[in-house]
C-alpha positions in Angstrom: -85.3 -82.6 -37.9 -88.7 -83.3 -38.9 -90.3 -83.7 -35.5 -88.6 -80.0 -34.8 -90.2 -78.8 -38.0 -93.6 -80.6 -36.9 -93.1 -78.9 -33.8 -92.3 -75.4 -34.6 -95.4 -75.1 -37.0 -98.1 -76.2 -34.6 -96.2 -73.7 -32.0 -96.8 -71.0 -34.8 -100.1 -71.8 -35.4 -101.3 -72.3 -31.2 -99.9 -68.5 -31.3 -102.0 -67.3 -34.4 -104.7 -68.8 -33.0 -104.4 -66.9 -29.5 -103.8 -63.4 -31.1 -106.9 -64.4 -33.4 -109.1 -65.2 -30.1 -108.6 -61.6 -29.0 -109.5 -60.6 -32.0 -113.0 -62.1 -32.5 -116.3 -61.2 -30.7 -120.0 -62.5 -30.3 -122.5 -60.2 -32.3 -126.4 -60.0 -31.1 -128.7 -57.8 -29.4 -128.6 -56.5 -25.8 -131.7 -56.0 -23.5 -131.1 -55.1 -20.3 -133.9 -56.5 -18.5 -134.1 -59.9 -21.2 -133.0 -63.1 -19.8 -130.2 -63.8 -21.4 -129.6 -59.6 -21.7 -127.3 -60.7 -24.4 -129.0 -62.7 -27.5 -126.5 -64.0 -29.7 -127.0 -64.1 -33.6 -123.2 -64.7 -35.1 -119.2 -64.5 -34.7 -117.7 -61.0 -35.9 -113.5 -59.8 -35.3 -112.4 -56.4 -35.6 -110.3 -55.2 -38.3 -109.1 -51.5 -39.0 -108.5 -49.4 -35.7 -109.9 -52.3 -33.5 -113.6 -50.7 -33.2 -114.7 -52.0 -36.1 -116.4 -55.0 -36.2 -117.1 -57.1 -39.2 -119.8 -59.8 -39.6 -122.6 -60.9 -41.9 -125.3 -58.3 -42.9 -128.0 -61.0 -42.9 -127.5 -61.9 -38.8 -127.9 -58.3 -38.0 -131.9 -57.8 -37.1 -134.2 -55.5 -39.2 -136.0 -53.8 -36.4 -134.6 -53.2 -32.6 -137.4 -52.9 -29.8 -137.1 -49.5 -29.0 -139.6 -49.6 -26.6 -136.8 -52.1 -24.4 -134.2 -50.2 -25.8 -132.8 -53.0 -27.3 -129.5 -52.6 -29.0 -126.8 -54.5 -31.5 -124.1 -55.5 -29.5 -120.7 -57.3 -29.0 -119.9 -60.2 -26.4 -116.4 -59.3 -25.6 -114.5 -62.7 -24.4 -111.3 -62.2 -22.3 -108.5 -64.2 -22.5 -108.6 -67.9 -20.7 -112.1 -67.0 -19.8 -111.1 -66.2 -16.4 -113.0 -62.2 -16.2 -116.6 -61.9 -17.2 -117.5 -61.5 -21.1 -118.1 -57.5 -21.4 -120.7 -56.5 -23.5 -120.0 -53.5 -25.8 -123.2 -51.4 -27.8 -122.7 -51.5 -31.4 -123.8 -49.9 -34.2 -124.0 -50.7 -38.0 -121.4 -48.5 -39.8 -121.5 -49.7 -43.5 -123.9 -53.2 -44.4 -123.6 -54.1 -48.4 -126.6 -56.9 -48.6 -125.0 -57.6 -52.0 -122.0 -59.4 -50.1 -123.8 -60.0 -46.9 -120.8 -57.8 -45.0 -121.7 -55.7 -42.8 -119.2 -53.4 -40.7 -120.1 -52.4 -36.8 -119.1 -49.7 -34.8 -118.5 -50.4 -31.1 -117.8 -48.3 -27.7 -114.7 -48.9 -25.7 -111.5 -49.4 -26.0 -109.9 -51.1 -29.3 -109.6 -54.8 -29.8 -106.6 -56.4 -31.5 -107.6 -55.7 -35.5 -106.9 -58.8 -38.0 -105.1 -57.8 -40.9 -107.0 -58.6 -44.4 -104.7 -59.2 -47.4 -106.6 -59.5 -50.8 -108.0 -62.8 -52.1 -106.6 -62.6 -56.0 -104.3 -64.9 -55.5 -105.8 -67.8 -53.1 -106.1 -70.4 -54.8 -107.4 -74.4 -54.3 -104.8 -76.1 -51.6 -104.8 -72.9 -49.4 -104.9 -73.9 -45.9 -107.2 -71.9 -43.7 -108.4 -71.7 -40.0 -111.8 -70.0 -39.2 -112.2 -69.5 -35.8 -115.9 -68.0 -34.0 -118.8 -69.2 -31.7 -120.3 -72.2 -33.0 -123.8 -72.9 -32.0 -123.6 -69.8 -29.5 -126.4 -69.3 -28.3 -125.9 -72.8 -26.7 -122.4 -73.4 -26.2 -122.1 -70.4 -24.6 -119.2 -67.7 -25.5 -116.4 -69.9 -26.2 -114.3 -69.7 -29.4 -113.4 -72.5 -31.4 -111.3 -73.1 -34.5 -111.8 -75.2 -37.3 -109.2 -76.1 -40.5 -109.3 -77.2 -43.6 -108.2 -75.5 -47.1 -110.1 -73.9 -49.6 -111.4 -76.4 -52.3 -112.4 -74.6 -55.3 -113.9 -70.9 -55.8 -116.8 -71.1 -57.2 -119.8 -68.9 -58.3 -122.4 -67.4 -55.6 -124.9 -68.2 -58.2 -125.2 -70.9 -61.5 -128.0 -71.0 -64.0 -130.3 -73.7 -62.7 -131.5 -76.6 -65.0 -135.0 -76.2 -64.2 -137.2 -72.9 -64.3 -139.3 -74.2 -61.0 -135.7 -74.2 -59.1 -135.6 -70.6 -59.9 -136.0 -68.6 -57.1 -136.1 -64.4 -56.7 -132.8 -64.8 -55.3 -131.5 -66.8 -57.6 -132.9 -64.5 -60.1 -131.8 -61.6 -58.6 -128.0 -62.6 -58.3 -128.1 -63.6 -61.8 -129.1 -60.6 -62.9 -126.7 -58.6 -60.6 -123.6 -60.8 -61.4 -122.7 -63.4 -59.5 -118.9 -63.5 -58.3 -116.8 -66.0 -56.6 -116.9 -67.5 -53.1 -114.5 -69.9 -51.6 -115.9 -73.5 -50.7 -114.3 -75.0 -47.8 -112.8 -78.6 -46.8 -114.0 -77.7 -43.3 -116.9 -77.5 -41.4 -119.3 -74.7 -40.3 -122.2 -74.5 -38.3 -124.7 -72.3 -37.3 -123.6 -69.2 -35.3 -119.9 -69.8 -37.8 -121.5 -66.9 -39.9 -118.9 -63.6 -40.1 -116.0 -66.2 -38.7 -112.2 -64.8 -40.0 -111.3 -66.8 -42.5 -107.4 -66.6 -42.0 -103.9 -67.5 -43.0 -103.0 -70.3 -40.6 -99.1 -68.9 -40.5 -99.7 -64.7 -40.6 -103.2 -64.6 -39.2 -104.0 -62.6 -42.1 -107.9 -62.6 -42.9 -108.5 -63.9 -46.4 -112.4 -64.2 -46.2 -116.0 -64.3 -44.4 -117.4 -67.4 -43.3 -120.7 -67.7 -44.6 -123.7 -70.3 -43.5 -126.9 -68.9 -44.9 -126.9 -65.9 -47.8 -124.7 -68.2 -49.8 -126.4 -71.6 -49.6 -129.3 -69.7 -50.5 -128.8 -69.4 -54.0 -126.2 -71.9 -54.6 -128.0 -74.8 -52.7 -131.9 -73.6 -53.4 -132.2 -77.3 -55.7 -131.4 -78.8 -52.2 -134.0 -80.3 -50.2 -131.5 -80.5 -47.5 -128.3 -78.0 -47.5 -125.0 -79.9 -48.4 -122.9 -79.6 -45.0 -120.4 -77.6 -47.8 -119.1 -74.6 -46.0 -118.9 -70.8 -48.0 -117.0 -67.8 -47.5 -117.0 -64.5 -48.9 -113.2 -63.4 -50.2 -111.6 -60.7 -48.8 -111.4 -58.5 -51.7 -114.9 -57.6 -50.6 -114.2 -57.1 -47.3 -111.2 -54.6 -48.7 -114.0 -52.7 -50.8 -116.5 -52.5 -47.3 -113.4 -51.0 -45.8 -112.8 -48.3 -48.5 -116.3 -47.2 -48.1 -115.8 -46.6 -44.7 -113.5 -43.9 -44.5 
């Protein structure tokens, strides 16, 4: 009975996974006559009506080359990998720098939306999976998914014990408010940033994977970041969305 029970999970969760795949996209910059054409930056999935693409604000870059007519875009995967990646032009809909989200618009026809369901109630012991492009830009477009649960939530920002580890960051989300973020028993890396952060059983999104805007105030007494992996909850993704209509 176990070993059916064993069994019928990890079939659950291979499926989740798959539908999640479809769902999640490369972000970067497009150039047509740059080699690579595509640059990537970060992992975003599309929520909503399936053209809207969410990610981290901080990936997205502050000036375009207009003179190449460079342009944010999306590195659509298909499934198994078997037809070439299509690459769709994007453009920024909504970015709040306060919670590093940043909602895309993209041409084309709808991707398979991830539902997000509001973070009040995760709490410590809740398993996740994240799933994105892990060092991208080297392992080339292939999505991977990592587990783990979600360890404590804790705040974006704490008073430091020293004024010289005080930085205007620091400062600045002090001032603001700081609010809570999810730390992870799972590991990130670079090019993980704007990952779903997702119910392992419904697929449903519960947060933003997060590698830099968070470690930089919550990590700034580190000489070396932690390895601890961050994610924004999904009650701010729910307030991006709001905005967006």
């Amino acid at each position: 009975m176990g070993l059916l029970f064993s069994s019928a999970v990890h079939a659950d969760r291979t499926g989740t996974i798959e539908r999640v795949k479809g769902s999640v996209v490369a972000v970067g910059t497009f150039e047509r006559l740059r080699s690579p054409a595509f640059q990537f930056l970060a992992t975003g999935f599309a929520v909503a009506d399936g053209t809207l693409i969410v990610t981290n604000a901080h990936v997205l870059p502050a000036v375009l080359d207009s003179v190449q007519l460079e342009t944010i875009a999306v590195l659509v995967v298909a499934k198994g990998g078997k037809d070439p990646a299509q690459v769709r032009e994007a453009k920024q809909l909504v970015v709040d720098t306060g919670s590093d989200l940043a909602l895309l618009k993209i041409t084309g026809p709808a991707l398979p939306p991830m539902k997000v369901r509001g973070s009040a109630t995760i709490g410590e012991g809740q398993e996740i999976l994240f799933t994105g492009y892990p060092i991208g830009a080297i392992l080339g477009p292939y999505p991977a998914t990592h587990r783990g649960i979600v360890s404590a939530s804790t705040l974006i920002a704490i008073p430091q014990r020293q004024g010289g580890s005080l930085d205007p960051r620091i400062v600045h989300r002090l001032n603001t408010g700081p609010f809570p973020v999810f730390q992870l028993d799972a590991t990130a890396y670079p090019g993980n940033s704007g990952s779903p952060l997702y119910d392992p059983e419904s697929g449903e999104v519960l947060g933003v994977v997060n590698m830099v805007f968070i470690k930089a105030t919550k990590e700034a007494a580190l000489t070396q970041p932690s390895g601890i992996t961050y994610a924004i909850p999904s009650s701010h993704l729910l307030d991006l969305l709001q905005r967006a209509r």
